[in-house]
PyMOL Python script that loads the backbone (N, CA, C, O; Angstrom):
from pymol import cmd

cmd.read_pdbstr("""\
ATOM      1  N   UNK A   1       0.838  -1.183   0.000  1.00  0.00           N
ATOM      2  CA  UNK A   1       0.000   0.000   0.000  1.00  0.00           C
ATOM      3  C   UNK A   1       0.883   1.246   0.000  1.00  0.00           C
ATOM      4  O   UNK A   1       1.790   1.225   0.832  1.00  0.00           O
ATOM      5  N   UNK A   2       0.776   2.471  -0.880  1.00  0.00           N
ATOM      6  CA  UNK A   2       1.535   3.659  -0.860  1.00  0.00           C
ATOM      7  C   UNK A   2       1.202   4.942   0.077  1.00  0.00           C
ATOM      8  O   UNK A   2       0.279   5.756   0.093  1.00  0.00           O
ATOM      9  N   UNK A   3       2.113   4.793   0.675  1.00  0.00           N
ATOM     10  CA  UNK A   3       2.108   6.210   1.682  1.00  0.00           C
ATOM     11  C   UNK A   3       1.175   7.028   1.204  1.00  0.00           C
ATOM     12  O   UNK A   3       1.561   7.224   0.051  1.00  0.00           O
ATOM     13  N   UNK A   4      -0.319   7.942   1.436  1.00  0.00           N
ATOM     14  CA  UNK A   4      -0.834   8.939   1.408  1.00  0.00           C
ATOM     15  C   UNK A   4       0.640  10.446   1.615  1.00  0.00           C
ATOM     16  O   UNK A   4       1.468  10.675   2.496  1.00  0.00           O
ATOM     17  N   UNK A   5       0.387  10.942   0.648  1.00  0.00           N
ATOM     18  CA  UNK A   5       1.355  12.251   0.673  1.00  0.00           C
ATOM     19  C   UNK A   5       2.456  11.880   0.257  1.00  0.00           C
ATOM     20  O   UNK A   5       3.206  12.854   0.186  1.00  0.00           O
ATOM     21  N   UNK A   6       3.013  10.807  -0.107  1.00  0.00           N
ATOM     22  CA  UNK A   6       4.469  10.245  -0.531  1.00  0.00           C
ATOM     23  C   UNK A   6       4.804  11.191  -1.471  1.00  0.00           C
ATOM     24  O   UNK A   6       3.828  11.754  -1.967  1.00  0.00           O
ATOM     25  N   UNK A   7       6.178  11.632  -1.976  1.00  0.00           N
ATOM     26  CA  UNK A   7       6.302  12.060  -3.048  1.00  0.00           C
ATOM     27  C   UNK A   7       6.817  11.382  -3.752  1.00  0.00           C
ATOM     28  O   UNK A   7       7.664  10.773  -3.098  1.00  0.00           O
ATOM     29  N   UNK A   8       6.839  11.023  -4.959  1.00  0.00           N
ATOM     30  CA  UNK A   8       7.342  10.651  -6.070  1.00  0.00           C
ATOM     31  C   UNK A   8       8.210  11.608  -6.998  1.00  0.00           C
ATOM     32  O   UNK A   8       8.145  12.814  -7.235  1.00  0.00           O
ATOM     33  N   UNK A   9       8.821  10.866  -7.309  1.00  0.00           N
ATOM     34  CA  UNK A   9      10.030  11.689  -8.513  1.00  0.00           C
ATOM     35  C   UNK A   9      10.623  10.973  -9.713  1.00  0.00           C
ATOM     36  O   UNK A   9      11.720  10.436  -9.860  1.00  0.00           O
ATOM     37  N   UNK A  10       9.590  11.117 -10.525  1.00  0.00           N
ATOM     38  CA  UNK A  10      10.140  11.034 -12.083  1.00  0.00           C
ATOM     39  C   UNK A  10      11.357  11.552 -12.898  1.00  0.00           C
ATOM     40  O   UNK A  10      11.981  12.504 -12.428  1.00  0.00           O
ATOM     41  N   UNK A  11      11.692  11.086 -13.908  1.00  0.00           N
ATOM     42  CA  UNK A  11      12.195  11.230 -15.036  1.00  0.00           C
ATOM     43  C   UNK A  11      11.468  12.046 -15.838  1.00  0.00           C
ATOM     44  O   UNK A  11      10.479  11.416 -16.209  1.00  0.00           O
ATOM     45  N   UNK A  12      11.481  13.339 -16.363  1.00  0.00           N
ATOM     46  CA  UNK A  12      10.805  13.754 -17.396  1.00  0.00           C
ATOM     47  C   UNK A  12      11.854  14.213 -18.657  1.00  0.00           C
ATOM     48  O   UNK A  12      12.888  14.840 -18.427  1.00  0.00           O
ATOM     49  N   UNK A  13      11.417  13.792 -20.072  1.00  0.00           N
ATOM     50  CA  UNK A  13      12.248  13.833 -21.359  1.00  0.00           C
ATOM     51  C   UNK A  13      12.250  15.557 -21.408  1.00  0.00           C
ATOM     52  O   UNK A  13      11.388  16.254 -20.873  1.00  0.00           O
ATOM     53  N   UNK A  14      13.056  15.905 -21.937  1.00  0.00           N
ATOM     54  CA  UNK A  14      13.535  17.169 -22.179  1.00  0.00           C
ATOM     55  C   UNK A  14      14.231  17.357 -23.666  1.00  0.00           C
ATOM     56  O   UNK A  14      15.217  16.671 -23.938  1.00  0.00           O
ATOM     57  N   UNK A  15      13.681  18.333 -24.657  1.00  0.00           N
ATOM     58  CA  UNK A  15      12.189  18.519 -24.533  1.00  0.00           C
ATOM     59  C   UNK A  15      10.477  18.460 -24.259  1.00  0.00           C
ATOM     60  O   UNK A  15       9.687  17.597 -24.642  1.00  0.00           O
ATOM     61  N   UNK A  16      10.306  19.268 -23.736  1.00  0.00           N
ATOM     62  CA  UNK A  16       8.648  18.098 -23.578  1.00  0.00           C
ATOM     63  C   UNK A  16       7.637  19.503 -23.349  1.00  0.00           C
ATOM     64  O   UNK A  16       7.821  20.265 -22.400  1.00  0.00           O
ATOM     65  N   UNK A  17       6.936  19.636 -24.008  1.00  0.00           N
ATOM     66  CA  UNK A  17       6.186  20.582 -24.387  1.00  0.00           C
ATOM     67  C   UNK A  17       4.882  20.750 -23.400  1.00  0.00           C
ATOM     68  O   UNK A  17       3.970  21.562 -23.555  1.00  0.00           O
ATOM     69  N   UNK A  18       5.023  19.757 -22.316  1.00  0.00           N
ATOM     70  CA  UNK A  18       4.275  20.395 -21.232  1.00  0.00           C
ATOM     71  C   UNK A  18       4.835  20.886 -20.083  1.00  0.00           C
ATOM     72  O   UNK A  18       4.509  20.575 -18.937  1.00  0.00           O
ATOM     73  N   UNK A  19       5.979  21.926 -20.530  1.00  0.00           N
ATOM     74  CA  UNK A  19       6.922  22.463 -19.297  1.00  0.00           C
ATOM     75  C   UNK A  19       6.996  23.702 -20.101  1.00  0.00           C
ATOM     76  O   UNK A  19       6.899  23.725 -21.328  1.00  0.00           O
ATOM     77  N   UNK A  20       7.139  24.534 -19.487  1.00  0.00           N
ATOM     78  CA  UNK A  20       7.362  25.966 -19.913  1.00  0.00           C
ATOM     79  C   UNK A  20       8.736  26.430 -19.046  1.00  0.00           C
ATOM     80  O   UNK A  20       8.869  26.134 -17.859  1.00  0.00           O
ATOM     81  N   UNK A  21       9.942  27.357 -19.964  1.00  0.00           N
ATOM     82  CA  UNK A  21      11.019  27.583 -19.196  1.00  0.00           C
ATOM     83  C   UNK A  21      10.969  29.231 -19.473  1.00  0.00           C
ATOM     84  O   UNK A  21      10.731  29.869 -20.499  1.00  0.00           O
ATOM     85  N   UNK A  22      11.305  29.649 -18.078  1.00  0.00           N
ATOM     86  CA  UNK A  22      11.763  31.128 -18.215  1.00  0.00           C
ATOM     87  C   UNK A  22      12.348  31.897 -17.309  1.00  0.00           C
ATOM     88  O   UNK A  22      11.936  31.579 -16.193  1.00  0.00           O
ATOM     89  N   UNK A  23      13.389  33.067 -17.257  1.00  0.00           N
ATOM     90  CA  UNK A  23      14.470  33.524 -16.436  1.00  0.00           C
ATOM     91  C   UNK A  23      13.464  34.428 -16.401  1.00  0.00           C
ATOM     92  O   UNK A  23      12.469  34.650 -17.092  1.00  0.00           O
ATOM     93  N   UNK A  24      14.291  35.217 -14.774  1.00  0.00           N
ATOM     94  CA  UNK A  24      13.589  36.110 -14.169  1.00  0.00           C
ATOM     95  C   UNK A  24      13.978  37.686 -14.925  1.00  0.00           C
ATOM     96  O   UNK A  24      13.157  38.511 -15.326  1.00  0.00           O
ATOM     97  N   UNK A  25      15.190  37.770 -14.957  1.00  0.00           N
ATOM     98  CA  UNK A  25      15.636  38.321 -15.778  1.00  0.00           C
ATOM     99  C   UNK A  25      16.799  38.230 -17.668  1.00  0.00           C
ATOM    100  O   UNK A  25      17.884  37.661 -17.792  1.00  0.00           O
ATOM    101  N   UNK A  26      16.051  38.960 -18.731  1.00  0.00           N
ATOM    102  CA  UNK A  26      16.976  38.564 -19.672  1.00  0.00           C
ATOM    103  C   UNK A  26      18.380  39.075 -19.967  1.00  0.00           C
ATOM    104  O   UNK A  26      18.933  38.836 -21.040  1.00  0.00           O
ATOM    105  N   UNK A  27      19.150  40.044 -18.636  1.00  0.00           N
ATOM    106  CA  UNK A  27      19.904  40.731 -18.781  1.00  0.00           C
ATOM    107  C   UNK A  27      21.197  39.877 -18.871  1.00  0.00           C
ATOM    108  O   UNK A  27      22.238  40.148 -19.469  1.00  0.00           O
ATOM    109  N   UNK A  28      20.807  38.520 -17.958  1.00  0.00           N
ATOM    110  CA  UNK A  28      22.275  37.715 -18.063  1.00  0.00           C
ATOM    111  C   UNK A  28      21.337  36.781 -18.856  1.00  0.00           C
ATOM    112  O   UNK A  28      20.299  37.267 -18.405  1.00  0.00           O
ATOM    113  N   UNK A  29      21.068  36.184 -19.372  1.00  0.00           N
ATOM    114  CA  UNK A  29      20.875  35.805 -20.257  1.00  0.00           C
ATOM    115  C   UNK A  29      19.345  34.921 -20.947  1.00  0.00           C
ATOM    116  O   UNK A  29      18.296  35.382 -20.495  1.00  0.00           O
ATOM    117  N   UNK A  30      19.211  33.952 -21.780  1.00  0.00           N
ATOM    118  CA  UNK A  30      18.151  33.556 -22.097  1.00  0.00           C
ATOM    119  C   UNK A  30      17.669  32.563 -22.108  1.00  0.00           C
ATOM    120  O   UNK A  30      18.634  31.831 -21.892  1.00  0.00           O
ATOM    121  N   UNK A  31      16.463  31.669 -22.247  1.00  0.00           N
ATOM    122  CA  UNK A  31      16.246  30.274 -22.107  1.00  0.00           C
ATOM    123  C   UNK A  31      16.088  29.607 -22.710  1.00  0.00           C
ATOM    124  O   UNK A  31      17.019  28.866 -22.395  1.00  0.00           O
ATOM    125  N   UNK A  32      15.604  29.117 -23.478  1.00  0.00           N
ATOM    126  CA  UNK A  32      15.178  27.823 -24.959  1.00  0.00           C
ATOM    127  C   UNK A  32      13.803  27.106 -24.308  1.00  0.00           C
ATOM    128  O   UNK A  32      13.661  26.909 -23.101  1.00  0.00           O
ATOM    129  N   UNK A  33      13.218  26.898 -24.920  1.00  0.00           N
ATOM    130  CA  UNK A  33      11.711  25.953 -24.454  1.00  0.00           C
ATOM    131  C   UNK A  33      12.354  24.538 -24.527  1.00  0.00           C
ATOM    132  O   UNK A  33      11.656  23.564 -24.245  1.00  0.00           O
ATOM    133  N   UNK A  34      13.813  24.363 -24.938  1.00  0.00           N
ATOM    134  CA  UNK A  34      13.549  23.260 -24.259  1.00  0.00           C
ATOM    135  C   UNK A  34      14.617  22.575 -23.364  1.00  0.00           C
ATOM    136  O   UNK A  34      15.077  21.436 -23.278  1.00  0.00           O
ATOM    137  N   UNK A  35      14.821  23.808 -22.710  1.00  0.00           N
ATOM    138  CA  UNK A  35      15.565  24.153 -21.507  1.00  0.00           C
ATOM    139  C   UNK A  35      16.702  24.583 -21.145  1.00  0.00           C
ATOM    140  O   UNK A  35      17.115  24.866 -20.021  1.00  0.00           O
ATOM    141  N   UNK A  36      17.582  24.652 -22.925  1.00  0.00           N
ATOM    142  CA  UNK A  36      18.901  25.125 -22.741  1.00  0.00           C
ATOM    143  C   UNK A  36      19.428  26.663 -22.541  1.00  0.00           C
ATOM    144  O   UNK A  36      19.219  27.464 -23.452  1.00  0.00           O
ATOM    145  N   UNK A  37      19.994  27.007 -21.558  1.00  0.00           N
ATOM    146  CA  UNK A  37      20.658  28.562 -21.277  1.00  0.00           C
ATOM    147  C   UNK A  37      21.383  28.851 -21.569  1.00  0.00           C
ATOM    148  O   UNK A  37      22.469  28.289 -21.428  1.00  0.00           O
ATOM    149  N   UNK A  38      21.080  30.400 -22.419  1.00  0.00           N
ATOM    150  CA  UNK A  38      22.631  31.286 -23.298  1.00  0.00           C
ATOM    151  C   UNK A  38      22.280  32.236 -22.490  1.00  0.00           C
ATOM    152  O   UNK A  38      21.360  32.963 -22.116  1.00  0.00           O
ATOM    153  N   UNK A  39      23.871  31.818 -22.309  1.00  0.00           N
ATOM    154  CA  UNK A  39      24.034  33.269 -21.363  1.00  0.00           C
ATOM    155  C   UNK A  39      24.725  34.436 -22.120  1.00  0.00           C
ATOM    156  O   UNK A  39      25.144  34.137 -23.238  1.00  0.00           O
ATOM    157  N   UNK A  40      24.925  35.764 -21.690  1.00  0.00           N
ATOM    158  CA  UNK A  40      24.918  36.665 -22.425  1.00  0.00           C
ATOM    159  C   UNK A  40      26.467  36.756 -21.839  1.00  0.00           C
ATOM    160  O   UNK A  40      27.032  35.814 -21.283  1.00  0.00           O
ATOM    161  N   UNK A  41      27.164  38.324 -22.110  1.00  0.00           N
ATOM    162  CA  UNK A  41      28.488  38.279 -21.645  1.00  0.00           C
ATOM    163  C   UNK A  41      28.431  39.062 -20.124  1.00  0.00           C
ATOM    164  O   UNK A  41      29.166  40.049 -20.099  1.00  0.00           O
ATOM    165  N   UNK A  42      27.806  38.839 -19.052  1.00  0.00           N
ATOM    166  CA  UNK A  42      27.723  39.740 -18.176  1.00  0.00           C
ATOM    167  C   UNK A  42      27.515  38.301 -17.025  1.00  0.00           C
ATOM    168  O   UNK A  42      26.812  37.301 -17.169  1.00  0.00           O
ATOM    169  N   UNK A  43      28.223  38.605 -16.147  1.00  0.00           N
ATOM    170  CA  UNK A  43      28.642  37.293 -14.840  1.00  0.00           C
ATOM    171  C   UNK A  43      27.422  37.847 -14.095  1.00  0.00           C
ATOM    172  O   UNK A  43      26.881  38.940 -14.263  1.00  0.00           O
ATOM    173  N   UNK A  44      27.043  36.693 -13.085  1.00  0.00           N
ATOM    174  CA  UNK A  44      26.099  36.789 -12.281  1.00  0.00           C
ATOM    175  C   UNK A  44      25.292  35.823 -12.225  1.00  0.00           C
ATOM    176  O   UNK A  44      25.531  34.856 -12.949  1.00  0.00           O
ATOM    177  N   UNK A  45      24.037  35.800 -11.304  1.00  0.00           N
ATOM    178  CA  UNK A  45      23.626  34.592 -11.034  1.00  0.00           C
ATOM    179  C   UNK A  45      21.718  34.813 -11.449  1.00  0.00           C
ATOM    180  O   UNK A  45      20.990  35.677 -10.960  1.00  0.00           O
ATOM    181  N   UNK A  46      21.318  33.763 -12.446  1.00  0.00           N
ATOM    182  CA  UNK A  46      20.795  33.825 -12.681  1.00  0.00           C
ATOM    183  C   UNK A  46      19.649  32.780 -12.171  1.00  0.00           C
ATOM    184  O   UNK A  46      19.967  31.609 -11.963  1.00  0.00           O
ATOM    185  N   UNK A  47      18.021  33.325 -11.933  1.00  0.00           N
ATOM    186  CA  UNK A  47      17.168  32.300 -11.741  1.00  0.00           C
ATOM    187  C   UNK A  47      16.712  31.670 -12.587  1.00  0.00           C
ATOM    188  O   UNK A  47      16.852  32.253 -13.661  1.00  0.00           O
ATOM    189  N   UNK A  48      16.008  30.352 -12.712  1.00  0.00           N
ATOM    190  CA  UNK A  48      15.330  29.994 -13.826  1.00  0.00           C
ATOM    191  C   UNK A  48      13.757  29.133 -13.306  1.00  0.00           C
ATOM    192  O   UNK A  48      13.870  28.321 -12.388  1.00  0.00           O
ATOM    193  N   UNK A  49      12.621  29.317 -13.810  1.00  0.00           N
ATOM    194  CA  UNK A  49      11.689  28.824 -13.504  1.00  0.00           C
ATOM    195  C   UNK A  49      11.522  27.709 -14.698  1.00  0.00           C
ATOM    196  O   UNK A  49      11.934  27.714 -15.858  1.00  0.00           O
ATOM    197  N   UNK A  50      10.566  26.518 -13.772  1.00  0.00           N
ATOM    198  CA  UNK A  50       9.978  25.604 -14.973  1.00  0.00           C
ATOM    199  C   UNK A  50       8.724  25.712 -14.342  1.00  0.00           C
ATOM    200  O   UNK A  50       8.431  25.968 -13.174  1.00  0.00           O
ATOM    201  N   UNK A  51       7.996  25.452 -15.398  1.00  0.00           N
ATOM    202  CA  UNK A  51       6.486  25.336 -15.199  1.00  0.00           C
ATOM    203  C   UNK A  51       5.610  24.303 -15.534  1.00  0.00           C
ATOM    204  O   UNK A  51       5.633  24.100 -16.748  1.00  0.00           O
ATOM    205  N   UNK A  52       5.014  23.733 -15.061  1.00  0.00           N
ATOM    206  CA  UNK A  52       4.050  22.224 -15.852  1.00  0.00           C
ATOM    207  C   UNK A  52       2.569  22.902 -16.349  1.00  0.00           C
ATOM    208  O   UNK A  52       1.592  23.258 -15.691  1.00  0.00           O
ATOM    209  N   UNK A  53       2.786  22.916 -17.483  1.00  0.00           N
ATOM    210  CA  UNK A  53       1.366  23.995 -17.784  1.00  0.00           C
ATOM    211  C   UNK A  53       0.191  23.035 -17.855  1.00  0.00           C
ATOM    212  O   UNK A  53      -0.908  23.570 -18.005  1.00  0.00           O
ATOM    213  N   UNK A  54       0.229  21.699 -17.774  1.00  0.00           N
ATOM    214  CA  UNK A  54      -1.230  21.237 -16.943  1.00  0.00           C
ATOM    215  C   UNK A  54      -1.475  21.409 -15.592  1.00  0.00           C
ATOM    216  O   UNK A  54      -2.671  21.358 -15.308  1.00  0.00           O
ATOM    217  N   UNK A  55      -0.908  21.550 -14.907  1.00  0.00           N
ATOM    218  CA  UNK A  55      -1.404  22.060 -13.542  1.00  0.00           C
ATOM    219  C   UNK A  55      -0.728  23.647 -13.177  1.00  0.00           C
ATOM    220  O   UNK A  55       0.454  23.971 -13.298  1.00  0.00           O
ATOM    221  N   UNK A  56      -2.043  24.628 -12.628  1.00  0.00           N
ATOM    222  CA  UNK A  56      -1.753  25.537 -12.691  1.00  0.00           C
ATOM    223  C   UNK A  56      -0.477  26.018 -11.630  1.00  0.00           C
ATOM    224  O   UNK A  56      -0.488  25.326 -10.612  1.00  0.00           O
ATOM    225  N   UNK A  57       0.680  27.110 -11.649  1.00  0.00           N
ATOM    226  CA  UNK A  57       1.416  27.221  -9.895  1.00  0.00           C
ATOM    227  C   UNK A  57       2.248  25.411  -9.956  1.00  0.00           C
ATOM    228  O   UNK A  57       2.823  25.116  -8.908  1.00  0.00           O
ATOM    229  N   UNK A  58       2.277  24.657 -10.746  1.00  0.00           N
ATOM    230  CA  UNK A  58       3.569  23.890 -10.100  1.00  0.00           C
ATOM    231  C   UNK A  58       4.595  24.135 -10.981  1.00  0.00           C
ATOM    232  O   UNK A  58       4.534  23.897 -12.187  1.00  0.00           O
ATOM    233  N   UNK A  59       5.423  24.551 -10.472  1.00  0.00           N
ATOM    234  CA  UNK A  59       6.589  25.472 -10.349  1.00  0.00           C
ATOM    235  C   UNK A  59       7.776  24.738  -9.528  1.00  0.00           C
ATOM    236  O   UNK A  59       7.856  24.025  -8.528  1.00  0.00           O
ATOM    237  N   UNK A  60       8.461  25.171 -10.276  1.00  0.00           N
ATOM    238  CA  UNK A  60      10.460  24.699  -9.843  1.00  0.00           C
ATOM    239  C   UNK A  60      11.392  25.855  -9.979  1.00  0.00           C
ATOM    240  O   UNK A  60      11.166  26.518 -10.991  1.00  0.00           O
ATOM    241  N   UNK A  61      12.223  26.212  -9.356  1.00  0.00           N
ATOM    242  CA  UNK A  61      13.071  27.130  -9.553  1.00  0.00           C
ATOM    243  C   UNK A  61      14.373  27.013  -9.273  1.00  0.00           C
ATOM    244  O   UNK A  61      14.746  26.547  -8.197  1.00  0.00           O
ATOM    245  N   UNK A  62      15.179  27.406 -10.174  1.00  0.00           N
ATOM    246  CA  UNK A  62      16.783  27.428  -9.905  1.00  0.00           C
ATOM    247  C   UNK A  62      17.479  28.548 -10.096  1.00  0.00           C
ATOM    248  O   UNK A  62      17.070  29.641 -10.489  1.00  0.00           O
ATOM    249  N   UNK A  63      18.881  28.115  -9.706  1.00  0.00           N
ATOM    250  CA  UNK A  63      19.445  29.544  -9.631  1.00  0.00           C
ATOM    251  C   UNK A  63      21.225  28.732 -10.185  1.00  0.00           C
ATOM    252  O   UNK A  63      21.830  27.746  -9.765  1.00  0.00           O
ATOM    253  N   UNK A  64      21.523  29.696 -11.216  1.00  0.00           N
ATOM    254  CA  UNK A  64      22.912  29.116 -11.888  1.00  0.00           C
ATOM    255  C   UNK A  64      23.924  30.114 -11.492  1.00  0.00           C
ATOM    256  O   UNK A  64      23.434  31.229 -11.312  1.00  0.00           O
ATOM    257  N   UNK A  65      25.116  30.034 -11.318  1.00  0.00           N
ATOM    258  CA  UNK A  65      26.316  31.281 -11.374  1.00  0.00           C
ATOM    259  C   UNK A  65      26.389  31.225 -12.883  1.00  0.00           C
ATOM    260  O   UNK A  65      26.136  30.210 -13.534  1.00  0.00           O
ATOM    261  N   UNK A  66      26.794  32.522 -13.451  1.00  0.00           N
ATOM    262  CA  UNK A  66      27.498  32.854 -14.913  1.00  0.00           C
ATOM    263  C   UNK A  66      28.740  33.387 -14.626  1.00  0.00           C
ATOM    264  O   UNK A  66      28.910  34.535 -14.217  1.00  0.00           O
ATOM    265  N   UNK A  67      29.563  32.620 -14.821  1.00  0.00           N
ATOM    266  CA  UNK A  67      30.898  33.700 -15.185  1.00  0.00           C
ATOM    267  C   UNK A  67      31.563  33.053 -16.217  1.00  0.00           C
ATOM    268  O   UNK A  67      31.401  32.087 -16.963  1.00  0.00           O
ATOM    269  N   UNK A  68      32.656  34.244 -15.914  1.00  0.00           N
ATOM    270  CA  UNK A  68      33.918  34.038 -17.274  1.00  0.00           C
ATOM    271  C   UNK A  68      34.224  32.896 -17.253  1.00  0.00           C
ATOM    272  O   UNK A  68      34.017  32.358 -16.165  1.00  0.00           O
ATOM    273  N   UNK A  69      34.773  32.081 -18.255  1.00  0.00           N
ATOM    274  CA  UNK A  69      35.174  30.817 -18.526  1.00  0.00           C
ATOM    275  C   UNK A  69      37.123  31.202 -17.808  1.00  0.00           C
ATOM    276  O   UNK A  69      37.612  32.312 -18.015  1.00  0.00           O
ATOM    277  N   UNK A  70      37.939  30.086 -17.021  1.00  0.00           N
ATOM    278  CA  UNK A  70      38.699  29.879 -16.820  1.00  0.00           C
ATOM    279  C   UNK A  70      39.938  29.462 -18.339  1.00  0.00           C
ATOM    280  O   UNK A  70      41.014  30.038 -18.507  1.00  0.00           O
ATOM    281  N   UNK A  71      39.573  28.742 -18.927  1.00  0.00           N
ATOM    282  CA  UNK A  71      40.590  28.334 -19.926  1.00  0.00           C
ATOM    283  C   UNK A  71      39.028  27.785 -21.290  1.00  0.00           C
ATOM    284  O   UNK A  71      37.887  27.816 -20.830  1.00  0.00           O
ATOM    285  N   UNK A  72      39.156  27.496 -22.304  1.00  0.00           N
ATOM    286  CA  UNK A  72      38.350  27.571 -23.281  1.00  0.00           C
ATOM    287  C   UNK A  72      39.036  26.451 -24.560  1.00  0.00           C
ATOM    288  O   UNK A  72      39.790  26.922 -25.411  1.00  0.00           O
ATOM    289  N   UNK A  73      38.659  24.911 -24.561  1.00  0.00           N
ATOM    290  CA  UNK A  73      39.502  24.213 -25.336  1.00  0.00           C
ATOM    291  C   UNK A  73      38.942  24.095 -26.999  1.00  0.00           C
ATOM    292  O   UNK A  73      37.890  23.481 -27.179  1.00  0.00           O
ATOM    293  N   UNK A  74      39.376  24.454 -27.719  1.00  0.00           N
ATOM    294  CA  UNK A  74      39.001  24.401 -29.303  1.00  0.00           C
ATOM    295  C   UNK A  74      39.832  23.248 -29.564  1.00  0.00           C
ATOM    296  O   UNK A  74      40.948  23.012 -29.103  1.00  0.00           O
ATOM    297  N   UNK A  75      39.055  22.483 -30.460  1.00  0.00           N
ATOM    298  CA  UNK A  75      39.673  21.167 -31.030  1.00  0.00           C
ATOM    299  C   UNK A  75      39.103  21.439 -32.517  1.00  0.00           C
ATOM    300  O   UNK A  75      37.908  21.665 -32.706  1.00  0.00           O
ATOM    301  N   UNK A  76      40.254  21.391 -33.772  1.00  0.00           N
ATOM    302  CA  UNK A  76      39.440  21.327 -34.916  1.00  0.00           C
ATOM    303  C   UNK A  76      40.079  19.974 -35.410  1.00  0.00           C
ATOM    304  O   UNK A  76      41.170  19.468 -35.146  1.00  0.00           O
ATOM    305  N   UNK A  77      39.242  19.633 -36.058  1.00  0.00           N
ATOM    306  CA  UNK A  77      39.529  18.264 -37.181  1.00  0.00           C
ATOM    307  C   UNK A  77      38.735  18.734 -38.779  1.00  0.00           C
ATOM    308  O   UNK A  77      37.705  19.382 -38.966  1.00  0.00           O
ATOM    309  N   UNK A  78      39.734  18.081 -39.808  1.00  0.00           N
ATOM    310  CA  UNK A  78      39.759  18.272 -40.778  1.00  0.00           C
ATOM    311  C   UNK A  78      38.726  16.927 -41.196  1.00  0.00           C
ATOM    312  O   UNK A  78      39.218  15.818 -40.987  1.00  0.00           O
ATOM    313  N   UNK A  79      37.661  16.963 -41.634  1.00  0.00           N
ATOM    314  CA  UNK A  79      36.674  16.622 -42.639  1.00  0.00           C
ATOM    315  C   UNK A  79      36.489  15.991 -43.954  1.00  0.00           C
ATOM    316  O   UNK A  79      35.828  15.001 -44.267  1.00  0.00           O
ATOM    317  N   UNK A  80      37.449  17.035 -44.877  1.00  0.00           N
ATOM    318  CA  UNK A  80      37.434  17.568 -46.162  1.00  0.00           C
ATOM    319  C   UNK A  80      37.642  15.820 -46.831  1.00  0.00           C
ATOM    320  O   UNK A  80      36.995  15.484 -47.824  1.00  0.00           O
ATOM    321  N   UNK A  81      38.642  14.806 -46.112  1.00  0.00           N
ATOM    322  CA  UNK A  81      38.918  13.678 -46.992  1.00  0.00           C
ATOM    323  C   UNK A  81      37.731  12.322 -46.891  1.00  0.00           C
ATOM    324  O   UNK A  81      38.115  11.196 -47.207  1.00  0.00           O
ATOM    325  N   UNK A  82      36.202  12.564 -46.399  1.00  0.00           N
ATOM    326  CA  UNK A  82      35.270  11.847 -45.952  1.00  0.00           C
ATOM    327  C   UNK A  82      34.356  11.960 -47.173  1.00  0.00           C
ATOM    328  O   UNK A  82      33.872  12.933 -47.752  1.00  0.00           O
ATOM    329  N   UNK A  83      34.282  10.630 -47.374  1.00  0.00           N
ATOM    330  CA  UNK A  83      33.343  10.339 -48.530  1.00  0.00           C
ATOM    331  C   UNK A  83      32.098  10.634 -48.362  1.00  0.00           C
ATOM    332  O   UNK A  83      31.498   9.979 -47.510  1.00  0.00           O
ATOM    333  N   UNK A  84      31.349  11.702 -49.121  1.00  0.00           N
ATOM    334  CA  UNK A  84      30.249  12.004 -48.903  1.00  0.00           C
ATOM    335  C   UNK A  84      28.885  10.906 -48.877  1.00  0.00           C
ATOM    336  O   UNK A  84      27.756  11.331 -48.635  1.00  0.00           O
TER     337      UNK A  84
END
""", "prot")
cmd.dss("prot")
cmd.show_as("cartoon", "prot")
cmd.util.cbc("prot")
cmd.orient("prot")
């Protein structure tokens, strides 16, 4: 028999079009609907809400640091000899 009030905690796929994403502010940066954050060039800490738009108010919220990147690794590879 299951606990009355238990909570449960799923897996939900991401994208998934019954979640709505959005920052409190767009000054550090922006969100994607399907959940990914660009951040802009300005450090700081940003909130982010999700929303389950079948039920009204359930709501999640986070909060990310933005800053400068420490070191930045570029890797290129050459392509050009791959059989189309």
């Amino acid at each position: 028999m299951d606990d009355l009030g238990a909570i449960s905690k799923k897996p939900i796929a991401i994208p998934n079009k019954k979640y709505g994403w959005s920052v409190r502010s767009i000054f550090l940066g922006d969100i994607n609907q399907d959940g990914t954050f660009n951040s802009h060039l300005t450090e700081g800490q940003q909130r982010i809400l999700v929303e389950y738009r079948d039920m009204t108010n359930n709501t999640a919220e986070a909060r990310i640091n933005i800053v400068f990147p420490y070191r930045l690794d570029v890797k290129i590879r050459d392509i050009s000899d791959k059989e189309a």
